[in-house]
N, C-alpha and C positions, 0 to 999 in steps of 0.2 A: 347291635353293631358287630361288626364281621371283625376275627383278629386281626390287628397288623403287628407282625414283628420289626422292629427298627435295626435291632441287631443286640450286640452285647454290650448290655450298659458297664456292668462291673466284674473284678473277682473277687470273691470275699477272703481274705487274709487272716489266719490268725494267727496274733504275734502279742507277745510278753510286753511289748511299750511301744505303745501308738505313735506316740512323738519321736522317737529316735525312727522309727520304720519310716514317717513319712519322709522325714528328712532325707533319710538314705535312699528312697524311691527318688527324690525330688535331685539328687543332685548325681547319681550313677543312671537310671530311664525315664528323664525329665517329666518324671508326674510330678508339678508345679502348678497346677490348678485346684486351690482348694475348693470344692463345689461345698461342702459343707463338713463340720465337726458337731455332734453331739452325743452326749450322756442321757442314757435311759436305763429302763429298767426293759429286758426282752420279754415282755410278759405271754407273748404270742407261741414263743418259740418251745414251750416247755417240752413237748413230744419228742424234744431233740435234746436237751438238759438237765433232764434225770427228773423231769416232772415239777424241777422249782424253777421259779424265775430269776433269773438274773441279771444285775447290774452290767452294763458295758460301756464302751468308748470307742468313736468308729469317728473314720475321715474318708470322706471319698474326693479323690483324687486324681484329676484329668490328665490329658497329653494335647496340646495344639495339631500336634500333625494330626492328631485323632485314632480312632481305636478307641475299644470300653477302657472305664477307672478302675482303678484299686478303689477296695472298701478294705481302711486297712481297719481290722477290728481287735478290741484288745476289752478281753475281761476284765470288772474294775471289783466283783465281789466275789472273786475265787481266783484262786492262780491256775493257767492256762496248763496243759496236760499236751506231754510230746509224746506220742506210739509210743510203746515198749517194745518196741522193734524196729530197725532202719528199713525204710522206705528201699522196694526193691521196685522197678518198672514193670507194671504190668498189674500192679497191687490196686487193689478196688477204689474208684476215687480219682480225684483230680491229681496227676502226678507231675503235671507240668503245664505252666502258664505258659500261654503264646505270646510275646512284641513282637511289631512292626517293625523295624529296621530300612530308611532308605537308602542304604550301602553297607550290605552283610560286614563285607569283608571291614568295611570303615572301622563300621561298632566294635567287630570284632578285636581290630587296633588300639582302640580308645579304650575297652575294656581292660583289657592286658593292658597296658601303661598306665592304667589306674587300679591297678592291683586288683581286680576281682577275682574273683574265682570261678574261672572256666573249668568247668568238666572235661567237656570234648574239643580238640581241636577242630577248625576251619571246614567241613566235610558237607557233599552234596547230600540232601535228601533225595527218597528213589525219586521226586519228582525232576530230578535234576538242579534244584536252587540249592544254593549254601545258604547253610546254616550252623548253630551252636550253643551249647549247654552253658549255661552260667548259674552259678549257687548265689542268691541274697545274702543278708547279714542274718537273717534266721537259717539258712539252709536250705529256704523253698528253691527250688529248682525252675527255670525259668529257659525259654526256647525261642532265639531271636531268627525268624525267620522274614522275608525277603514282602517286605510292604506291596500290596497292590493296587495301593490306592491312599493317596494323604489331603487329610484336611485343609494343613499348612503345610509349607515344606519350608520356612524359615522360621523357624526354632529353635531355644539353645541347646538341644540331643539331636542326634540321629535316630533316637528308637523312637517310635510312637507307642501308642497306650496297646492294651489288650487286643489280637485277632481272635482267639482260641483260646483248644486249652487240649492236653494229651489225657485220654480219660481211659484207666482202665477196667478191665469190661472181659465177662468170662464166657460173653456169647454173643457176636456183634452182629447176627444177623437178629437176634431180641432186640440190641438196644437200639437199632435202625430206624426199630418203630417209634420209637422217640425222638431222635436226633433227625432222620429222614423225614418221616411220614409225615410228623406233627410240627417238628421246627424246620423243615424245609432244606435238609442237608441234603439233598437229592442229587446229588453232583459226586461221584468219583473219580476222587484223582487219582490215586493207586489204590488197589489192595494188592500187597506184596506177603509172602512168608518167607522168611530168611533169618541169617545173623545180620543186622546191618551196620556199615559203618561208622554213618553218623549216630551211633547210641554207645559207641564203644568209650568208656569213660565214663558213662551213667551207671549207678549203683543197679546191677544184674544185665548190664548191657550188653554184655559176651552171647547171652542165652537169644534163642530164635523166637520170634515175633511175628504173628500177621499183623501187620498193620494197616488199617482202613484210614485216608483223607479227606476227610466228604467237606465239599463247601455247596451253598445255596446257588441253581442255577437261576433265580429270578433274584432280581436287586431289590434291596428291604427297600421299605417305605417306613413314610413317619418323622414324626416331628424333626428325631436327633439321628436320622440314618447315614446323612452324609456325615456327619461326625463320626460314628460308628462306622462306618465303611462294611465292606465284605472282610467274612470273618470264615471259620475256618474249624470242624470239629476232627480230632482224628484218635478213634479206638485204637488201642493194641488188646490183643490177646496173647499173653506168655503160653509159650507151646509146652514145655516142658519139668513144668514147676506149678504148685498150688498156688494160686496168689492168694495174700489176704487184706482184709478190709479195712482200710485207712483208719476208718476212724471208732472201728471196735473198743467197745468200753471206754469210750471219750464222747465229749458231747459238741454238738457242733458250737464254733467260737473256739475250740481248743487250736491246738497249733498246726499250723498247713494250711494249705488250700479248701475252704470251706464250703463252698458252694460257686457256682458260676450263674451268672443272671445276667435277664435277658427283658429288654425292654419292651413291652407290649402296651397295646390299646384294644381292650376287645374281650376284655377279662374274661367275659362271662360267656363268649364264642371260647374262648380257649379251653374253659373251662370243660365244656363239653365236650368237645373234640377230644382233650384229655382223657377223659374217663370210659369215651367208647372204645378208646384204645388203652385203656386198662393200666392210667398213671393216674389215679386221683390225688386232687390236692388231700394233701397229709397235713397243712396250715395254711390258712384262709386270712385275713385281717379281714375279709369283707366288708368296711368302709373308710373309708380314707385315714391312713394310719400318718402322725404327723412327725416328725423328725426335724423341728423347728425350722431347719429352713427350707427342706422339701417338704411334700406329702403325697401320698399316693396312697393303692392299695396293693398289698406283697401278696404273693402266692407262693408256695411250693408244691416241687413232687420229687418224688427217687425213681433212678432209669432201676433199669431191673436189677443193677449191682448195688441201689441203695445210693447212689452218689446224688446229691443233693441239687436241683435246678432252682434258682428261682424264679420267678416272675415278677416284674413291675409295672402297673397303671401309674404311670407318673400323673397328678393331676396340676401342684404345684411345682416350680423349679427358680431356682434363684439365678438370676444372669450379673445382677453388680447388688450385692448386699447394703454396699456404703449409703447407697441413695433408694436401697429397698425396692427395687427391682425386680418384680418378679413375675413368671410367665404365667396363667392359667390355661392348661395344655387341655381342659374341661372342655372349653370353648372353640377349640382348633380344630377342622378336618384333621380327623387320626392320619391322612393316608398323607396330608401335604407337608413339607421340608419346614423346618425353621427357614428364616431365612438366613444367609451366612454371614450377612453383619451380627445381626444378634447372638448367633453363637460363638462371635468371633468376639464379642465382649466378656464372653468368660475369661478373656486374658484380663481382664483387671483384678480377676483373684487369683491373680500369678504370687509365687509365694517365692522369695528370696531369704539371701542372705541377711 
């Protein structure tokens, strides 16, 4: 089977208490769809956790207008570890999650009036959209930029789930070969060097930036693509300063942006394509790994800065729990759409007050 990439299914979060996070996602960037919550042990992941396995707690968490979920994940047999040092833009690693927003300036209103915490005021990016900086209740840093496409457009937010993510990168003609060649970012929207405006208020935002926008000039395919929509990767390189590595002497699940993952069918075409381009998987599940209400198979790799991608063979997926519901994506043409009633049933694990 040939890869298909669908788009970005999630980002991975980690944060000190699963349950207050999702809450705060669910009611400030309407992730309100709980696709599923469970407790394991990471047994797979040790090559990233000091070689022991450990216990966690993870929720993943949708948006109707669409875009990828939060995976918000929270250690349950160690306490979570924050850098010993403030995140400065351009530092190795995921520094900034992308939402969808169907009226910048809207969200940007409703934010402020619900007391967030905005970084940057209201300001164009070079591609000409406004856009702006907002801090979570952990301090992840998040970048509501200008939706190009929505699932639903009647929802109770304005922002939709995941497009991107701002990933930084000490040589971005290297990490192309990832992000372009092999995930299909082959589209540039700018590469600019400058001080930019809209960064001025992010922690090292003053300092000069290339910045690279790459988005997919072919449309994903696959089961959950229209849900995922186009989506959106964009390197910086800090010109004038060392960066350093997020998540040096911490293990992944610690705190921040964890990983970015990316929903596939094709594992084992990806797989190889992969490695002739000299990102091999570093963990494997290679058979269907079960997360009680999903199941699939996970992969990883690191681009050349070490920042964590994952991969998902989704095989199981749950669409309404209550009456046990659930898809075998096994049996699907990889390349054809859910159809949008069905996905449009994941609003029955809408999560309220």
């Amino acid at each position: 089977m040939e890869k298909v990439i669908s788009g970005i299914q999630q980002i991975g979060i980690g944060i000190p208490d699963v349950h207050k996070a999702t809450d705060w996602y669910r009611r400030h960037f309407g992730m309100d769809i709980k696709v599923f919550e469970d407790s394991a042990t990471a047994e797979l992941m040790t090559p990233y956790t000091g070689g022991e396995a450990h216990d966690r707690t993870a929720v993943l968490a949708l948006n109707m207008k669409g875009g990828g979920g939060f995976e918000i994940w929270q250690y349950t047999s160690r306490t979570p570890q924050p850098a010993d040092f403030d995140l400065m833009m351009g530092d190795l690693g995921i520094n900034v999650g992308k939402i969808k927003s169907i009226n910048v300036p809207g969200t940007y209103d409703e934010m402020e009036a619900a007391g967030l915490d905005i970084l940057t005021p209201l300001e164009k990016n070079p591609a000409g959209d406004y856009n702006f900086f907002v801090k979570d209740l952990y301090g992840n840093i998040w970048q509501v930029v200008k939706g190009l496409d929505f699932f639903k457009t009647k929802t109770p937010a304005s922002t939709g789930g995941v497009v991107g993510a701002i990933i930084g990168s000490t040589d971005i003609e290297k990490a192309r070969k990832l992000y372009s060649d092999v995930l299909g970012y082959d589209e540039v929207v700018y590469d600019k060097t400058a001080a930019f405006d809209d960064f001025k208020g992010l922690p090292g935002g003053e300092d000069r930036y290339r910045r690279v926008l790459l988005r997919h000039s072919q449309s994903r395919q696959g089961g959950f693509s229209q849900m995922f929509g186009p989506t959106e990767i964009e390197l910086i390189e800090v010109q004038e300063r060392e960066p350093r590595k997020l998540f040096k002497d911490r293990y992944w699940g610690d705190l921040g942006f964890i990983h970015l993952c990316f929903d596939v069918q094709g594992m084992d075409a990806l797989k190889e394509e992969l490695e002739s381009n000299g990102f091999p998987f570093t963990v494997d599940s290679a058979n269907s790994f079960d997360m009680g209400e999903a199941a699939g198979r996970f992969t990883y790799v690191e681009d050349p800065d070490g920042t964590l991608i994952e991969f998902v063979e989704t095989h199981k997926v749950p669409i309404i729990k209550k009456i046990g519901w659930y898809i075998d994506m096994t049996k699907r043409d990889p390349k054809k759409n859910l159809p949008n009633w069905m996905i449009s049933a994941l609003r029955f694990s809408r999560m309220k007050d």
